[in-house]
N, CA, C and O atoms as CSV, one atom per row, in Angstrom:
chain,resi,resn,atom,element,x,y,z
A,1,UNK,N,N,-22.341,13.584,-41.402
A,1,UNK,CA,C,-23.771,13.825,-41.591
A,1,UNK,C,C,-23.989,14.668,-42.847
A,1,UNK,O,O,-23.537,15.812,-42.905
A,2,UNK,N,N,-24.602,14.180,-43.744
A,2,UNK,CA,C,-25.533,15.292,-44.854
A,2,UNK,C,C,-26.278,16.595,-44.596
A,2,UNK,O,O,-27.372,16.720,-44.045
A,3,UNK,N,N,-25.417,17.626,-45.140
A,3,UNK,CA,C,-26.590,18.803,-45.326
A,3,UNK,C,C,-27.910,18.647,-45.971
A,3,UNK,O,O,-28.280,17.824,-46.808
A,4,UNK,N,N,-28.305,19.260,-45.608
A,4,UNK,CA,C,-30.159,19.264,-46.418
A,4,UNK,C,C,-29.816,19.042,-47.758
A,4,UNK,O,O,-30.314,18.163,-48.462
A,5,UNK,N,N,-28.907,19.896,-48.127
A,5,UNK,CA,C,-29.027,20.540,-49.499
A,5,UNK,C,C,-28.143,18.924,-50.425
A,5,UNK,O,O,-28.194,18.722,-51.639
A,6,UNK,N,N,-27.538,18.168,-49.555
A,6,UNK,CA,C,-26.810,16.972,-50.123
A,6,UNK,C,C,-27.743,15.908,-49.945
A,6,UNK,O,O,-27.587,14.881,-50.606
A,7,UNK,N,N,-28.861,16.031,-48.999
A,7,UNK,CA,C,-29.078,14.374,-48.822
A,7,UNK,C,C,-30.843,14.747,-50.069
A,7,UNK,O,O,-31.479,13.904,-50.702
A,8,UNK,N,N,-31.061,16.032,-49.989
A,8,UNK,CA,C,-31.961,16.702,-51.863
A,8,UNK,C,C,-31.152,16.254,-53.117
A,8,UNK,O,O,-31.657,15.494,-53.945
A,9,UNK,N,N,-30.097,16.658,-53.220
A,9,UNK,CA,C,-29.477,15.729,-54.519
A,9,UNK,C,C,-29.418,14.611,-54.167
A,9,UNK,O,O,-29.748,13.968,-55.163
A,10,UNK,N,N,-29.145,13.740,-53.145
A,10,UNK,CA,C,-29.562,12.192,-53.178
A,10,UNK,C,C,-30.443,11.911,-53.637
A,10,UNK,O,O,-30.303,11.033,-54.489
A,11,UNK,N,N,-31.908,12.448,-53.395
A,11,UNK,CA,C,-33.213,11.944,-53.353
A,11,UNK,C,C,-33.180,12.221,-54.767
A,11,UNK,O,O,-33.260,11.254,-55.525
A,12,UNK,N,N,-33.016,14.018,-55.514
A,12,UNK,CA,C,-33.399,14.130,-56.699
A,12,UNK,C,C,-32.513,13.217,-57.929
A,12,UNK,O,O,-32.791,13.460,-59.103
A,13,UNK,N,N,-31.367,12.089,-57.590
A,13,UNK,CA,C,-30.684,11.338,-58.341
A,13,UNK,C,C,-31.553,10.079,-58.133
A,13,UNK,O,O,-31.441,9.222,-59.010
A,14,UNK,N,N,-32.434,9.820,-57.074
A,14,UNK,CA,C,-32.582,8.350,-56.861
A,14,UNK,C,C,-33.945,8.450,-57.682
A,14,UNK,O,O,-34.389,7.378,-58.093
A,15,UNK,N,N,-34.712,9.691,-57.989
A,15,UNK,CA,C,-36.328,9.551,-58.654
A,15,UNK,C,C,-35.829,10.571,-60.247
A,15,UNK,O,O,-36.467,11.345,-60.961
A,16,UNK,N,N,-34.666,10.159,-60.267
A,16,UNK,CA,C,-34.555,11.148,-61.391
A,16,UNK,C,C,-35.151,10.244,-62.859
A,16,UNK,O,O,-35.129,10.878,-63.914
A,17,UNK,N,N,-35.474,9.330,-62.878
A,17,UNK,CA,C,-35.898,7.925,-63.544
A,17,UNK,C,C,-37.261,8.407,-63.911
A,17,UNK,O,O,-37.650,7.892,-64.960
A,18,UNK,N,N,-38.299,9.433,-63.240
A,18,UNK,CA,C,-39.976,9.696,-63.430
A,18,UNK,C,C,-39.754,10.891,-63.414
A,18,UNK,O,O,-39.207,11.610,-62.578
A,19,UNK,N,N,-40.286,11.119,-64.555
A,19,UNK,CA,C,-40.527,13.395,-64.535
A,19,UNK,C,C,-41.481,13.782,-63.432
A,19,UNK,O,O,-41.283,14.820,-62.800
A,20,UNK,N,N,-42.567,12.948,-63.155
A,20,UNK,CA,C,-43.571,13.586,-62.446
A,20,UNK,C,C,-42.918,13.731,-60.861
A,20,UNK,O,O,-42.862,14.748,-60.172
A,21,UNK,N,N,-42.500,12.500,-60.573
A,21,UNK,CA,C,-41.937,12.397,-59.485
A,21,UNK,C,C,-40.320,13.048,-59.180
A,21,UNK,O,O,-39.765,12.763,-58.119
A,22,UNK,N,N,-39.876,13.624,-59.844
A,22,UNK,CA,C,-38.776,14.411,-59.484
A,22,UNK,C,C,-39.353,15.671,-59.639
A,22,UNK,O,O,-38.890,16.453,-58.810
A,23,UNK,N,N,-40.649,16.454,-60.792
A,23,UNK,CA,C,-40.990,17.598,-60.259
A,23,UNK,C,C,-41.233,18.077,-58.737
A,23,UNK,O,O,-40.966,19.087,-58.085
A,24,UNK,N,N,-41.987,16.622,-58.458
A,24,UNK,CA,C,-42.332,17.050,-57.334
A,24,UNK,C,C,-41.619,16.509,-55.689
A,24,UNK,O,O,-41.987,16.547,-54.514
A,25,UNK,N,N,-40.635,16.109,-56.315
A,25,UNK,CA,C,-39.352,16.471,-55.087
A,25,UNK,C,C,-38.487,17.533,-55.127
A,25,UNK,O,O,-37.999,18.067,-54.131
A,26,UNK,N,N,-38.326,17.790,-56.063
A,26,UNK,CA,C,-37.863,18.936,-56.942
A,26,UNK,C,C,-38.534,20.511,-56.182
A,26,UNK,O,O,-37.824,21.385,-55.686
A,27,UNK,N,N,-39.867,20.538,-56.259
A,27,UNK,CA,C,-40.922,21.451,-55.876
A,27,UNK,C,C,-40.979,21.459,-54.126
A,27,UNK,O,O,-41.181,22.460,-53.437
A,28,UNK,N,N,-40.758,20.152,-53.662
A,28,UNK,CA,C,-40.748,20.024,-52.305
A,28,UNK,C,C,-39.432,20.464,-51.721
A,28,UNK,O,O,-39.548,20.860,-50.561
A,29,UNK,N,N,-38.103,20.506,-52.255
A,29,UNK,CA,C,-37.235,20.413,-51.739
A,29,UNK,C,C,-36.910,22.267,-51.875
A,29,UNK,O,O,-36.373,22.621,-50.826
A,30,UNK,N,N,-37.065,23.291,-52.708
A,30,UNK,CA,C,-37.495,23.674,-52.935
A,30,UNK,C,C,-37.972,25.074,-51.926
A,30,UNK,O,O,-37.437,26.177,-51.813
A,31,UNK,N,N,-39.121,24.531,-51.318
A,31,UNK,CA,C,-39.595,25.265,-50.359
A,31,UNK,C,C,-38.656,24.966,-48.874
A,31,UNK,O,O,-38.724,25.803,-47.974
A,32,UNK,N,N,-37.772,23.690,-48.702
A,32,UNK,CA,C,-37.632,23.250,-47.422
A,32,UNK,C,C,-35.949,24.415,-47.229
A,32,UNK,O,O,-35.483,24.879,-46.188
A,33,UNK,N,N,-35.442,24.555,-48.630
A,33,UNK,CA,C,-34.344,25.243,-48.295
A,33,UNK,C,C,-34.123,26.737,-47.697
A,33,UNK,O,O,-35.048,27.206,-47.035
A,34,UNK,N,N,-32.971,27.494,-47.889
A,34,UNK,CA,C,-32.662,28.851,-47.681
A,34,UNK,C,C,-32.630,28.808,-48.916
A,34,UNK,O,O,-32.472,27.812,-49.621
A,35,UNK,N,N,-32.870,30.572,-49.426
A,35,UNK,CA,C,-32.788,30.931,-50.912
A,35,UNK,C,C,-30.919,30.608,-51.348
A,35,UNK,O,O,-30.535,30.101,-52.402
A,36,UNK,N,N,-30.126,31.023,-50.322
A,36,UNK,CA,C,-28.665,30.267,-50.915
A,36,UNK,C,C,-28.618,29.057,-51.564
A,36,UNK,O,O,-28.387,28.889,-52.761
A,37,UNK,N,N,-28.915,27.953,-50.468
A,37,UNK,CA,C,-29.224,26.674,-51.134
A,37,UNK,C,C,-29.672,26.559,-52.096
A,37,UNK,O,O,-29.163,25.871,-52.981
A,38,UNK,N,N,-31.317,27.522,-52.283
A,38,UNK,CA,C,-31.582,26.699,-53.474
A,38,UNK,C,C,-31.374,27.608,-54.775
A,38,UNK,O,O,-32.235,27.735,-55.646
A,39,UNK,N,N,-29.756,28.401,-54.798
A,39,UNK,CA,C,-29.212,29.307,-55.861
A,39,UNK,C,C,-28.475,27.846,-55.891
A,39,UNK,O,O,-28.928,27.271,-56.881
A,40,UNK,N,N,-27.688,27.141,-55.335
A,40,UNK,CA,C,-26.484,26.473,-55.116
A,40,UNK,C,C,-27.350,24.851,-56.154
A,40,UNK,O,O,-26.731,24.113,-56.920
A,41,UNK,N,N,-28.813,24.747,-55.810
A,41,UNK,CA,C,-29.702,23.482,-56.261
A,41,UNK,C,C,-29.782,24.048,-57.602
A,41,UNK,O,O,-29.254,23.509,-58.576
A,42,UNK,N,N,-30.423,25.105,-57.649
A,42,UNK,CA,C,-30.612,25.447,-58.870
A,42,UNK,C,C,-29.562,25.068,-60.652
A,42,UNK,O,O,-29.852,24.694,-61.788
A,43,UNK,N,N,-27.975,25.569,-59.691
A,43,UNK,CA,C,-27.102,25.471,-60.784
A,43,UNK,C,C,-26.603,24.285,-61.003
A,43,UNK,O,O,-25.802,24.038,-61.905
A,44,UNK,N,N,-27.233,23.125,-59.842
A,44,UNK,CA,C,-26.140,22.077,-60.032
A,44,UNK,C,C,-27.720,21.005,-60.547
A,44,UNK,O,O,-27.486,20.190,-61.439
A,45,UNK,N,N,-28.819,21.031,-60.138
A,45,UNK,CA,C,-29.549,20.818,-61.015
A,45,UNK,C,C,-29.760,20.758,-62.635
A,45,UNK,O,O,-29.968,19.762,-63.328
A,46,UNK,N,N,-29.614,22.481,-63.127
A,46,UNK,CA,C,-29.212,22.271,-64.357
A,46,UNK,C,C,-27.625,21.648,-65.232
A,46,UNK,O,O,-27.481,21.122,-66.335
A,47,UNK,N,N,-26.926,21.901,-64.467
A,47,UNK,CA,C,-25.881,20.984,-65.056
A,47,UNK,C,C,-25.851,19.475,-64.949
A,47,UNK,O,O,-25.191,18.849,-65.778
A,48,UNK,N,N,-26.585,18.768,-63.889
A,48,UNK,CA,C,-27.055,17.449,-63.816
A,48,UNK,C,C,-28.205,17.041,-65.036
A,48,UNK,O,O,-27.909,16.164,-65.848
A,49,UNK,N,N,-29.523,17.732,-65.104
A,49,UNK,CA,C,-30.282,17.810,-65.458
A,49,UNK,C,C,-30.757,18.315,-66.670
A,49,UNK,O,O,-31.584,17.812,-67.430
A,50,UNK,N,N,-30.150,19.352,-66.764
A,50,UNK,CA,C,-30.225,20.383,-67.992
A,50,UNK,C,C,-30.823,19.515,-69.266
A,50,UNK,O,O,-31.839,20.057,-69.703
A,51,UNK,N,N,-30.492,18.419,-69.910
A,51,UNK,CA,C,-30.888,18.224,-70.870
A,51,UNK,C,C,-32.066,17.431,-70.948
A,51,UNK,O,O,-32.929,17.418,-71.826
A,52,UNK,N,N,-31.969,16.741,-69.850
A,52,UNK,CA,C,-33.350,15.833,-69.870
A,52,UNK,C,C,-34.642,16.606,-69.246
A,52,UNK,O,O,-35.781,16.346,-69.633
A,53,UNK,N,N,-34.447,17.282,-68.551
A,53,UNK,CA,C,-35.810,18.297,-67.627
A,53,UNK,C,C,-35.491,19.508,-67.549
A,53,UNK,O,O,-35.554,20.111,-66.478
A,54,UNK,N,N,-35.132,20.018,-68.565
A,54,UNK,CA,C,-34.968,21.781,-68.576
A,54,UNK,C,C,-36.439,22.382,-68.646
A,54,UNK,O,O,-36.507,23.537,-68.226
A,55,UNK,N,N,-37.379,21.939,-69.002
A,55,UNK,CA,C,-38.873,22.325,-69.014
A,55,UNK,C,C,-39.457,22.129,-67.649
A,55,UNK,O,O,-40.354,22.829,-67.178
A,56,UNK,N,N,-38.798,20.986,-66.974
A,56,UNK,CA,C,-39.674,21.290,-65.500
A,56,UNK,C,C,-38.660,22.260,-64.351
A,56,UNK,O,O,-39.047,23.020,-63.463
A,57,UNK,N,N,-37.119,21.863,-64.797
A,57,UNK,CA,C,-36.733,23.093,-64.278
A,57,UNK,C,C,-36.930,24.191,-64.368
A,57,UNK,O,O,-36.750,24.887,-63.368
A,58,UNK,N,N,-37.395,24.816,-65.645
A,58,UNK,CA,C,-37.786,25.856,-66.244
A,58,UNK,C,C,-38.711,26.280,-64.805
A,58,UNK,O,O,-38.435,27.172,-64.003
A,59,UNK,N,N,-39.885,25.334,-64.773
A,59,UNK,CA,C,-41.020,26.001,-64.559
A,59,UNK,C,C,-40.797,25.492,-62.808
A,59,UNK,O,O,-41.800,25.791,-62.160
A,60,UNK,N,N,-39.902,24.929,-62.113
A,60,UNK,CA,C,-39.815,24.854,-60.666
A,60,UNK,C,C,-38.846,26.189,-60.266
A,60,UNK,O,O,-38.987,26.914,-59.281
A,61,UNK,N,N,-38.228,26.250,-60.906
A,61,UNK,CA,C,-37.497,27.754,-60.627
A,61,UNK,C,C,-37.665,29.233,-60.743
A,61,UNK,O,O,-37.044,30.191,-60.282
A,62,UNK,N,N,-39.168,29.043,-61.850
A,62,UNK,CA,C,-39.509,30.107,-62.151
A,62,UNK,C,C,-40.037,30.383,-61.137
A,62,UNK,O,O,-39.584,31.496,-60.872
A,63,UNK,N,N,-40.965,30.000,-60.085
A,63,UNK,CA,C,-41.731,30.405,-58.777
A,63,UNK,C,C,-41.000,30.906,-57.778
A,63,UNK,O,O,-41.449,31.374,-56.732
A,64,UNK,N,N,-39.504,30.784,-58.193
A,64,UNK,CA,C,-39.007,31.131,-57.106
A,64,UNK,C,C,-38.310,32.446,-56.928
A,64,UNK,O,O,-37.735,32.875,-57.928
A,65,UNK,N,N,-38.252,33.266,-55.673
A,65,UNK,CA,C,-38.421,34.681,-55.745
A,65,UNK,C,C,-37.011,34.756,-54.785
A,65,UNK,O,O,-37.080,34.380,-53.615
A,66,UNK,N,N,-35.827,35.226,-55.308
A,66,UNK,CA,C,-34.659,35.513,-54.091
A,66,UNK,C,C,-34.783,36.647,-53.999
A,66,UNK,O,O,-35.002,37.598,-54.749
A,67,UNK,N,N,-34.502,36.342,-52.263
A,67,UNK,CA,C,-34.759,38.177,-51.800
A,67,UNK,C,C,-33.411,38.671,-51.163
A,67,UNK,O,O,-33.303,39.833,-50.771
């Protein structure tokens, strides 16, 4: 069975094709985690991602507050 945090990189690889639509799985997935997870989304995001959506990563990560 998939962790949350594995079957979110599924989804964010399968819409990674539309900026709008991976912000906002991106943004959804996001709120659904633990702040671990989404330290663990965060880094593997930008190394997936980094070059093509560093501006919406920029700004989906910035909202986010680890406590």
């Amino acid at each position: 069975m998939l962790s949350m945090l594995e079957y979110i990189k599924t989804i964010l690889q399968k819409v990674s094709f539309d900026k709008a639509l991976f912000e906002k799985e991106l943004a959804k997935a996001i709120q659904m985690l633990i702040p671990d997870e989404v330290k663990q989304l965060k880094r593997w995001c930008y190394a997936q991602f980094g070059k093509v959506y560093r501006a919406v990563l920029n700004r989906c990560f910035a909202r986010v507050r680890f406590t």
